[in-house]
C-alpha positions as CSV (number, residue, x, y, z in Angstrom):
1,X,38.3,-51.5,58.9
2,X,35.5,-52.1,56.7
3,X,32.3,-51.7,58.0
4,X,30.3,-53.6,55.8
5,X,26.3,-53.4,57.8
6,X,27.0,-49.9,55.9
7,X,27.5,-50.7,52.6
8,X,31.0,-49.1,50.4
9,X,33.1,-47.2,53.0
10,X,33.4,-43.8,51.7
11,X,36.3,-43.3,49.8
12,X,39.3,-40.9,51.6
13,X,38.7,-37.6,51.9
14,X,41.2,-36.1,49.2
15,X,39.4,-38.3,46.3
16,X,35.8,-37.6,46.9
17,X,36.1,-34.1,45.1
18,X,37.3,-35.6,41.9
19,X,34.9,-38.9,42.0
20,X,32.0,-35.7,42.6
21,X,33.0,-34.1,39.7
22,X,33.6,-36.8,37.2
23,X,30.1,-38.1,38.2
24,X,28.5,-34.4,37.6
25,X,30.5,-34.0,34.3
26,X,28.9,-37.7,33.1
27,X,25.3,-36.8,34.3
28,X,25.1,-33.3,32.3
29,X,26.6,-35.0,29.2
30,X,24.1,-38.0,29.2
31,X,21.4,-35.0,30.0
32,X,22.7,-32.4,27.1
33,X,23.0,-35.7,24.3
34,X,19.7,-36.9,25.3
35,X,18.4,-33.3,24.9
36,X,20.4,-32.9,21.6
37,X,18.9,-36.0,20.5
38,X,15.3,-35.1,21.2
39,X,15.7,-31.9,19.5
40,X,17.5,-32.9,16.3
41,X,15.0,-36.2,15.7
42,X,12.3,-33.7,16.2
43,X,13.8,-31.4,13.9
44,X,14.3,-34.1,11.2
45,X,10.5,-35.4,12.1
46,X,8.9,-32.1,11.2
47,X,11.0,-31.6,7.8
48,X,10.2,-35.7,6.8
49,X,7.2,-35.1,6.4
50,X,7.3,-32.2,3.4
51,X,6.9,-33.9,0.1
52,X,5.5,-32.4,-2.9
53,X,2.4,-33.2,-2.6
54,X,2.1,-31.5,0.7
55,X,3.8,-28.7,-0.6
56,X,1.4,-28.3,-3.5
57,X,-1.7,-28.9,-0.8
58,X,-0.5,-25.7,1.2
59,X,0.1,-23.8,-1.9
60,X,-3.8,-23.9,-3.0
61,X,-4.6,-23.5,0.6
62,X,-2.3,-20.6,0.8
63,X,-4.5,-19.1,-2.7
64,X,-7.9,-19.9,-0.9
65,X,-6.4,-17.6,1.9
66,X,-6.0,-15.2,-0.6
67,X,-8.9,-15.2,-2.8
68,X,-10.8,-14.7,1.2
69,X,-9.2,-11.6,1.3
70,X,-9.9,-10.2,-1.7
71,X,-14.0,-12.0,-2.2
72,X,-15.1,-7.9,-0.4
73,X,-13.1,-6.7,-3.6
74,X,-15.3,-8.8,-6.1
75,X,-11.3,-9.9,-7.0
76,X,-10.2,-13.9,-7.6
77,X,-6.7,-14.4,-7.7
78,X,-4.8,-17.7,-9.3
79,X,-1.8,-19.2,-8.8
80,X,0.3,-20.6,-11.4
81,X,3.9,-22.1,-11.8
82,X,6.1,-24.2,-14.3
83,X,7.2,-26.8,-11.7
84,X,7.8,-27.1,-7.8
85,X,10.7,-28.5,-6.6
86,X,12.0,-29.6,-3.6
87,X,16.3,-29.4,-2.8
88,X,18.4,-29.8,0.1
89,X,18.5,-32.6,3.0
90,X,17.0,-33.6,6.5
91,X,18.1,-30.6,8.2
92,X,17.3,-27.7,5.6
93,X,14.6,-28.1,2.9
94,X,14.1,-25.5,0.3
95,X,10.5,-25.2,-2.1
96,X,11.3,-23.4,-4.9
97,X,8.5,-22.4,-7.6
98,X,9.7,-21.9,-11.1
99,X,8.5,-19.0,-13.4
100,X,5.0,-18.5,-11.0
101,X,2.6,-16.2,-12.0
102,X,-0.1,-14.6,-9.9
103,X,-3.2,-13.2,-11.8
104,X,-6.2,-11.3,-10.7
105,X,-9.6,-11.3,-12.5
106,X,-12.9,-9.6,-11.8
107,X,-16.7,-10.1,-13.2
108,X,-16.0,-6.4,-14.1
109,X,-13.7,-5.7,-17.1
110,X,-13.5,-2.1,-16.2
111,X,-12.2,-2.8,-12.8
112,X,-8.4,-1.6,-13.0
113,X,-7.0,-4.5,-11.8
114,X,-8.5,-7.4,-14.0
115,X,-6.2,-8.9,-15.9
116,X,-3.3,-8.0,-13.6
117,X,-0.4,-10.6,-13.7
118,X,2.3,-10.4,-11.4
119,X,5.2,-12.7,-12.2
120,X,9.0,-13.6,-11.0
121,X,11.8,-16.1,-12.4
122,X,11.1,-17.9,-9.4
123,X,10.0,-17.9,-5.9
124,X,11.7,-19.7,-2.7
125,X,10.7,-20.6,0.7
126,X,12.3,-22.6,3.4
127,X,9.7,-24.6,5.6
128,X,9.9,-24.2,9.5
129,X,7.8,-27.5,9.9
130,X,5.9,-29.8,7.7
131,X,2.6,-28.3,8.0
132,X,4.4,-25.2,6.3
133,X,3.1,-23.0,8.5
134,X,5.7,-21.0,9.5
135,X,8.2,-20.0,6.5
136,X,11.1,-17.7,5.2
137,X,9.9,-17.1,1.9
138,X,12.8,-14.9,-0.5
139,X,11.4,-13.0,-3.5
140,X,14.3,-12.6,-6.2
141,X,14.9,-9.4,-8.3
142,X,12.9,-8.6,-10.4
143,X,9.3,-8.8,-10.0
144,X,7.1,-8.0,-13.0
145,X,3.2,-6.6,-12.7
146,X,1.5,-6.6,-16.4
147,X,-2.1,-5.5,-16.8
148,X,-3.5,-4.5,-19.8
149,X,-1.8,-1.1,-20.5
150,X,1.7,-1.1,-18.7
151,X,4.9,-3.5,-17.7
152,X,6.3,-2.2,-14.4
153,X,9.2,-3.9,-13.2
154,X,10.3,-3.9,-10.1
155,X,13.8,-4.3,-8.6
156,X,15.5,-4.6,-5.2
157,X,18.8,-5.2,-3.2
158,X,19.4,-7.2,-1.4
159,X,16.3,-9.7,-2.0
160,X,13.2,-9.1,0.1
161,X,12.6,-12.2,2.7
162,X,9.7,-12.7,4.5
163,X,9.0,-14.4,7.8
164,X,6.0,-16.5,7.7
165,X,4.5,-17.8,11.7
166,X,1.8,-19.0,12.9
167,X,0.5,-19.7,16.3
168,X,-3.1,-19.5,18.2
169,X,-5.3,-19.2,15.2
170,X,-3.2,-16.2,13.6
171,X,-0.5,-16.0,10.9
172,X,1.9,-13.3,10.6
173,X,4.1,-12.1,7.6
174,X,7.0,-9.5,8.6
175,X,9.4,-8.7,6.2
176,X,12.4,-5.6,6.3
177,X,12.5,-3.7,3.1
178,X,15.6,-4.0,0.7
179,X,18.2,-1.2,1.1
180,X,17.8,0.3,-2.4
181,X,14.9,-0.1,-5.6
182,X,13.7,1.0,-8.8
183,X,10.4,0.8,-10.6
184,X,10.4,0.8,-13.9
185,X,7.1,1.3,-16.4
186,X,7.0,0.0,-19.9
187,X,11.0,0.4,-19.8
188,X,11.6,3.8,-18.1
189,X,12.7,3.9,-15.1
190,X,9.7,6.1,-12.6
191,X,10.6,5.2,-9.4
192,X,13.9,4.8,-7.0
193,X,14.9,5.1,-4.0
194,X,17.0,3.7,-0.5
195,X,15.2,2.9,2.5
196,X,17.1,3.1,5.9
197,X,17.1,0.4,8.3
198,X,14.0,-0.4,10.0
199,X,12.0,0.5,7.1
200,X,9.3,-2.6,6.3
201,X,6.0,-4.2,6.9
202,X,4.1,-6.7,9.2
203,X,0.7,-8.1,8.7
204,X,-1.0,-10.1,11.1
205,X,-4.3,-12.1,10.1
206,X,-6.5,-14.2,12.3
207,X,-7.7,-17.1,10.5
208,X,-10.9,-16.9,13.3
209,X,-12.2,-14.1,12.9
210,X,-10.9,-12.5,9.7
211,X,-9.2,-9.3,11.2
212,X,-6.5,-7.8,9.5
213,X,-3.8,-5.9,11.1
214,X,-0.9,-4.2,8.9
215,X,2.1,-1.6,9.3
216,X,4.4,-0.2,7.1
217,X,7.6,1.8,8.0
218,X,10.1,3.7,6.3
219,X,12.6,5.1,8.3
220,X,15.8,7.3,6.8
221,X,14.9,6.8,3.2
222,X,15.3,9.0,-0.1
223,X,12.6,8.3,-2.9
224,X,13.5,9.4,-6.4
225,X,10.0,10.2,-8.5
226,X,10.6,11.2,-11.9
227,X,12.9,14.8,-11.3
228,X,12.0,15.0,-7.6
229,X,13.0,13.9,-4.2
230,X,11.8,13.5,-1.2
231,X,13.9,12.5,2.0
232,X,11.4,10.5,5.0
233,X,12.6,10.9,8.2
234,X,9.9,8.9,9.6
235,X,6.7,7.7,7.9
236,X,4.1,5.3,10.0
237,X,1.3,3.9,8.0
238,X,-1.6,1.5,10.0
239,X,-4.6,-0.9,9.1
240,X,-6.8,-2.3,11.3
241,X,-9.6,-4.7,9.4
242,X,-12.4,-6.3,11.7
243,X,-15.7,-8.2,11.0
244,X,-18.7,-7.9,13.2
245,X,-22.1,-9.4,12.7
246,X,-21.2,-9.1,8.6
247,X,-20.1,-6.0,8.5
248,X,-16.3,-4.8,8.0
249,X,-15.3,-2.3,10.3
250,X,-12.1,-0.8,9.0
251,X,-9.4,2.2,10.4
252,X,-6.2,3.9,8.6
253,X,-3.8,6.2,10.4
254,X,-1.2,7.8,8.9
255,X,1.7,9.7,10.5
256,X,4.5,11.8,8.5
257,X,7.2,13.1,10.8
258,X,9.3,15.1,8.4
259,X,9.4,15.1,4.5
260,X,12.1,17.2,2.7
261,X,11.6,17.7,-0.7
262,X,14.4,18.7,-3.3
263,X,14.3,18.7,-7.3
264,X,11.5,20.2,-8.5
265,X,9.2,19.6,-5.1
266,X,12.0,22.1,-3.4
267,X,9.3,24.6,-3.3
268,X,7.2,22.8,-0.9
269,X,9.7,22.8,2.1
270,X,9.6,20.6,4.6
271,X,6.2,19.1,5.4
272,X,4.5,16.7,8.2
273,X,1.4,15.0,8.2
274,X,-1.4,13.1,9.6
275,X,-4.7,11.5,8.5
276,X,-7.1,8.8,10.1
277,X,-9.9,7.6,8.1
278,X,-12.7,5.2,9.4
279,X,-15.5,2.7,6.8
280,X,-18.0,0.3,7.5
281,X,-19.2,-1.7,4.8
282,X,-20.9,-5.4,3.9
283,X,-18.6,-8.4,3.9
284,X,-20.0,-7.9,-0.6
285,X,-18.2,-4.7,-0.1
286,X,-20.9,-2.0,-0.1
287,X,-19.9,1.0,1.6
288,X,-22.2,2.0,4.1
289,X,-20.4,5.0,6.2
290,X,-16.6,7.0,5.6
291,X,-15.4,9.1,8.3
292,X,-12.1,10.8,7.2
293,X,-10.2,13.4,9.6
294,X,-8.5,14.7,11.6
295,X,-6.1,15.2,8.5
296,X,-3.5,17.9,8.8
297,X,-0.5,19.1,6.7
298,X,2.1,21.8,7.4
299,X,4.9,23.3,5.1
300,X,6.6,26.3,5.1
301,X,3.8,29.2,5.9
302,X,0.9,27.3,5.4
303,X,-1.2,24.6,7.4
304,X,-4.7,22.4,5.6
305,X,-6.7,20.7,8.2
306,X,-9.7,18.4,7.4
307,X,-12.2,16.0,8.3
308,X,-15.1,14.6,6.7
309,X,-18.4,12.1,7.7
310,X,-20.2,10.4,5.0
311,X,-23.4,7.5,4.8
312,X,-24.3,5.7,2.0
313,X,-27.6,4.9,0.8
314,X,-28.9,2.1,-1.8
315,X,-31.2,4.7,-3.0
316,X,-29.3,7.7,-3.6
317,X,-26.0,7.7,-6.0
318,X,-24.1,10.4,-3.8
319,X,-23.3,9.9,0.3
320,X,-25.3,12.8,2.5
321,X,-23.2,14.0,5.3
322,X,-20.6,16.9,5.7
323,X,-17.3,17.6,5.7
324,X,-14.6,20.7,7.0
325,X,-11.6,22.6,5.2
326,X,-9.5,24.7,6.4
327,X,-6.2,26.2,4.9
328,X,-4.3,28.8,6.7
329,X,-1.9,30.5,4.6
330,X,-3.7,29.7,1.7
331,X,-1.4,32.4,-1.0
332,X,1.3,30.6,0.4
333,X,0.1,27.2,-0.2
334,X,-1.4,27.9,-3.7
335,X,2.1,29.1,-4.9
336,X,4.3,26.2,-3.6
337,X,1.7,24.2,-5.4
338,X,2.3,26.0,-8.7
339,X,6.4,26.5,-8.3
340,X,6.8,22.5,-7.5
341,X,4.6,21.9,-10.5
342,X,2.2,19.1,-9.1
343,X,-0.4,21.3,-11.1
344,X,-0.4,22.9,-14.0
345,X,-1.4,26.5,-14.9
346,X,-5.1,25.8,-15.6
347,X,-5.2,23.6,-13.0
348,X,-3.7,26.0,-10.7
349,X,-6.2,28.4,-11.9
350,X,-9.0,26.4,-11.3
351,X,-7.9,25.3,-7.9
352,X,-7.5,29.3,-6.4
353,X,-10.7,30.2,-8.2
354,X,-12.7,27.2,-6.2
355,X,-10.8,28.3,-2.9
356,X,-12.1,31.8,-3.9
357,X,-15.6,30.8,-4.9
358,X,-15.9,28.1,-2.5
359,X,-14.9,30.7,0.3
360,X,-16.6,34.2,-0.7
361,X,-13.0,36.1,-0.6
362,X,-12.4,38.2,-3.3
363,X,-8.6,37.3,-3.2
364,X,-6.1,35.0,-1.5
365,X,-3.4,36.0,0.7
366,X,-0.5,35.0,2.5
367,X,-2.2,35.1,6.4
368,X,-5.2,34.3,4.5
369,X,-7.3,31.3,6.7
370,X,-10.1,30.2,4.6
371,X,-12.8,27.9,5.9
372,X,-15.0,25.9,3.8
373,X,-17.9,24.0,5.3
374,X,-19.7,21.1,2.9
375,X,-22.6,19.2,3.5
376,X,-25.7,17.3,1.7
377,X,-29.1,16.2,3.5
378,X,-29.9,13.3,2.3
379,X,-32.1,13.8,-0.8
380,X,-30.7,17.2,-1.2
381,X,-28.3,19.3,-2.9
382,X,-24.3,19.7,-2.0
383,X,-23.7,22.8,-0.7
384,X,-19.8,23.7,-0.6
385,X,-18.8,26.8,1.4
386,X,-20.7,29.8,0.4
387,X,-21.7,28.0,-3.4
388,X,-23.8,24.9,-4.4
389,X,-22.1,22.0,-6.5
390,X,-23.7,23.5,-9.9
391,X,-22.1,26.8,-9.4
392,X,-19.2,25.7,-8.4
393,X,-18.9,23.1,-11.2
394,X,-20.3,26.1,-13.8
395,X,-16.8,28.4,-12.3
396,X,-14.6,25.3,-12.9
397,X,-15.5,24.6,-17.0
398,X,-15.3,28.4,-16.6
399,X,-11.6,28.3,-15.6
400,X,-10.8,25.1,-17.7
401,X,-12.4,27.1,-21.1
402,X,-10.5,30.3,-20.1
403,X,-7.5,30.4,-22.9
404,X,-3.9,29.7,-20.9
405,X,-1.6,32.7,-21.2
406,X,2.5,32.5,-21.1
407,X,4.0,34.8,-17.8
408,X,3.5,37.8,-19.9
409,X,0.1,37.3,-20.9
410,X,0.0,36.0,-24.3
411,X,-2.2,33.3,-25.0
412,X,-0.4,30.4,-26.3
413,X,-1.8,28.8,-29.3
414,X,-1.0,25.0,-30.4
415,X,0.9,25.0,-33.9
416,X,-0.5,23.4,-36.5
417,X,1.1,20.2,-37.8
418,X,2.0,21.7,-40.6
419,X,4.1,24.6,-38.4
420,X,6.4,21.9,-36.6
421,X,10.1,23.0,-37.1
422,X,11.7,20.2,-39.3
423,X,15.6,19.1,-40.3
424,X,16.4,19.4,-43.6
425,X,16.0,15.8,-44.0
426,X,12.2,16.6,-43.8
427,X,11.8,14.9,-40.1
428,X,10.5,16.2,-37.5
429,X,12.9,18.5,-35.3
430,X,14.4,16.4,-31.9
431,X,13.4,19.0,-29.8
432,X,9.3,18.4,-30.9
433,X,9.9,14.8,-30.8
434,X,10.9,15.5,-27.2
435,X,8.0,17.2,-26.6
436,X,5.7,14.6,-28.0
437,X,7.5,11.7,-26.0
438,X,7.0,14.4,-23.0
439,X,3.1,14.5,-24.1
440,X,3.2,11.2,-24.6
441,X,3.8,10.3,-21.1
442,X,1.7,13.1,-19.6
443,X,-0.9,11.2,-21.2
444,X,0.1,7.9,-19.5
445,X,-0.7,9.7,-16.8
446,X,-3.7,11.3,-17.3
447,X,-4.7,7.7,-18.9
448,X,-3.8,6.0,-15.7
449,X,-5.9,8.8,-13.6
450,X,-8.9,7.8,-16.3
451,X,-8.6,4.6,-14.8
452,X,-9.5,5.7,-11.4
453,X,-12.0,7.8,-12.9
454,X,-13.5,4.8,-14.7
455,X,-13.6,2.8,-11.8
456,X,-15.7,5.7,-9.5
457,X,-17.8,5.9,-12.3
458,X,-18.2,2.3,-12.5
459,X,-19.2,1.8,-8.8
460,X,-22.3,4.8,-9.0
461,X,-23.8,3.1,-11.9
462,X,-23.7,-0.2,-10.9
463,X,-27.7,-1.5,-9.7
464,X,-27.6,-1.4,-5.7
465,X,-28.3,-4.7,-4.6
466,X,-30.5,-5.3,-1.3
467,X,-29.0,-6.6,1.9
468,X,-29.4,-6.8,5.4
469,X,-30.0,-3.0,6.9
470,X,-27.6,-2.2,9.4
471,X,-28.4,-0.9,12.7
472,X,-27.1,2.4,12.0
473,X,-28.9,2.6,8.5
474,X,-32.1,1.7,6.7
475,X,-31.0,0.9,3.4
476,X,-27.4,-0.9,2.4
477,X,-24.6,1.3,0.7
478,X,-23.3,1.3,-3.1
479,X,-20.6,-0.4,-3.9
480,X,-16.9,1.1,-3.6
481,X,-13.5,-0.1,-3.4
């Protein structure tokens, strides 16, 4: 009977399961294609909006991020490419620049990095959203840097990519390394290497306040340099960058887990480290205060530890403040030094006698800890250990003038041009033109530690220039990198 006051008469008992089920399978399909439909017209929204012009617009914005970072550096950075262009469809855009070069200039000419170029064949990025934002940018092999003296090339597999985000006023680039490189300088290759996975780097910037986080890991990775290796078990580098009232406020740690050396660093067995380091300085740059330490390294039998304080004043060239060394092991240390050959003879020599000096012993040994305490008032003298700067600079021209001797003391004595065994030909023998291609890049070397030099030198003589005194100081600092 139908009992129609009640509306539909529920259907039998043995089809209500099935009418259930077919009405639950309808309701989750309408849900899940209205669901798909939102997200894929979004999707297509936020990608219909990336023309070129937009693209270009975040380019230059993404350079006036840049040249922000580097204004404490006195550095300007500018982009530029051969063409932009824009490939694929609604669902996956591609940017691509063509042949873009990246150059960095400063008011300074001796600064070492004016005139730098860094350039690629091209340089691809696939936006997340239209506002470009967020980003997974791929570098190609190879990357060349030019300045004025050298071409370094540099090569890796498989491409680096980098992940681009942004969210709540910061932007974040995180990027894993590429499982093997090289570095190659003016054609030769210097550098080479495989990093292990979870070797890489992530930066973090807040667009607010200006802080500046980084980290770098290398994990598992052998690095080739020239005829020696090293093997990294673990290395942990950090940055942390703040501003504050116009002043920088900046913190470095370091922390080496294991290092084995092999090649010609063998000598130096297996060492760990670990260094912090603390500046302040103006948002122009000037240092006002470095506090460097605890830094500690061990190898095989010997142990340096360190740590250092240092203020700047406008009206002083050097910092006043002091600093600690300490070297246990110190016969130990000096000879892995000499037998891995990251110093030469004289430089070996110089480096014992200004332990010596610096120290008061009369000779170094193998449980040998020396302890050398350095400080300078301000307006005063350096005093190093148990010596002032003068006499300690007077031993070290000492050491440098001393004639260099061959391991069983005979002086060794340049050859005149004139002396330099030739072929029959008349040309210059192949073992001294291995020697002067040898000398040749010894003075690369040496030319690109002038550089540094240069650049120190450069940032004492510049004219101090007056700005607001900190709380912790009277007077600004001199300028330094």
């Amino acid at each position: 009977m139908n009992d129609s006051k009640h509306g539909t008469m529920p259907p039998p008992d043995d089809e209500e399961p099935v009418a259930k089920e077919r009405r639950s399978y309808t309701g989750l399909a309408v849900a899940s294609s209205v669901i798909l439909l939102v997200a894929v017209v979004g999707f297509v929204a936020s990608r219909a909006g990336i023309d070129r012009a937009t693209v270009e617009q975040r380019v230059r914005e993404a350079e006036a991020g840049l040249n922000e970072m580097l204004k404490p550096r006195g550095y300007q950075a500018t982009l530029a490419y051969d063409d932009l262009a824009l490939s694929g469809g609604l669902f996956s855009r591609m940017v691509t620049l063509k042949n873009p070069v990246l150059e960095f200039a400063h008011p300074n000419p001796l600064s070492p990095y004016n005139g730098t170029k860094i350039r690629l064949e091209q340089l691809s990025f696939v936006p997340g959203d239209s506002s470009l934002q967020t980003a997974e940018i791929t570098l190609p092999s190879p990357v060349e840097i030019i300045n004025p003296r050298h071409t370094y090339v540099i090569s890796g597999e498989p491409a680096l990519v980098i992940d681009v985000a942004a969210q709540e006023g910061e932007r974040s680039w995180e990027a894993d390394f590429p499982a093997s490189f090289s570095i190659t300088r003016d054609g030769k290759e210097i550098r080479s290497g495989t990093l292990g996975e979870g070797s890489g780097s992530h930066v973090v910037q807040n667009s607010t306040t200006g802080a500046l986080k980084k980290q770098i890991m290398l994990k598992d990775s052998k690095l080739h340099i020239d005829e020696a290796e090293l093997a990294i078990d673990e290395l942990a580098m950090y940055s942390d960058i703040t501003k504050d009232e116009g002043m920088l406020s900046e913190e470095y740690s370091l922390k080496l887990d294991k290092l084995t050396p092999a090649g010609t660093l063998t000598p130096l067995g297996p060492v760990s480290a670990e260094l912090k380091a603390k500046l302040k300085a103006s948002e122009q740059g000037k240092l006002q205060m470095l506090e460097v330490g605890p830094l500690s390294i061990t190898g095989e039998g010997y142990r340096v530890e360190a740590g250092s304080e240092w203020k700047f004043n406008a009206s002083e060239i050097l910092p006043y403040g002091n600093a600690g060394l300490k070297v246990t092991g110190a016969r130990r240390m000096v000879d892995a030094v000499g037998k891995a050959k990251l110093l030469g003879p004289v430089e070996l020599a110089v480096l014992e006698s200004a332990l010596l000096k610096t120290s008061g012993q009369d000779a170094l040994s193998d449980e040998q800890e020396i302890a050398i305490h350095i400080e300078r008032q301000s307006g005063g003298p350096f005093k190093i250990g148990n010596t002032t700067f003068e006499e300690l600079a007077a031993s070290v021209f000492q050491e440098l003038l001393r004639p260099a001797a061959t391991g069983d003391g005979q002086l060794v004595v340049p050859p005149a041009a004139g002396d330099m065994p030739q072929t029959e030909d008349g040309a210059t023998d192949g073992s001294v033109k291995d020697t002067l291609s040898d000398t040749g890049d010894a003075l690369g070397e040496a030319e690109d530690r002038l550089d540094s030099a240069i650049e120190s030198l450069e940032k004492i003589t510049q004219e101090p220039q007056e700005a607001p005194a900190s709380p912790a100081m009277d007077h600004d600092g001199i300028e330094t990198e």
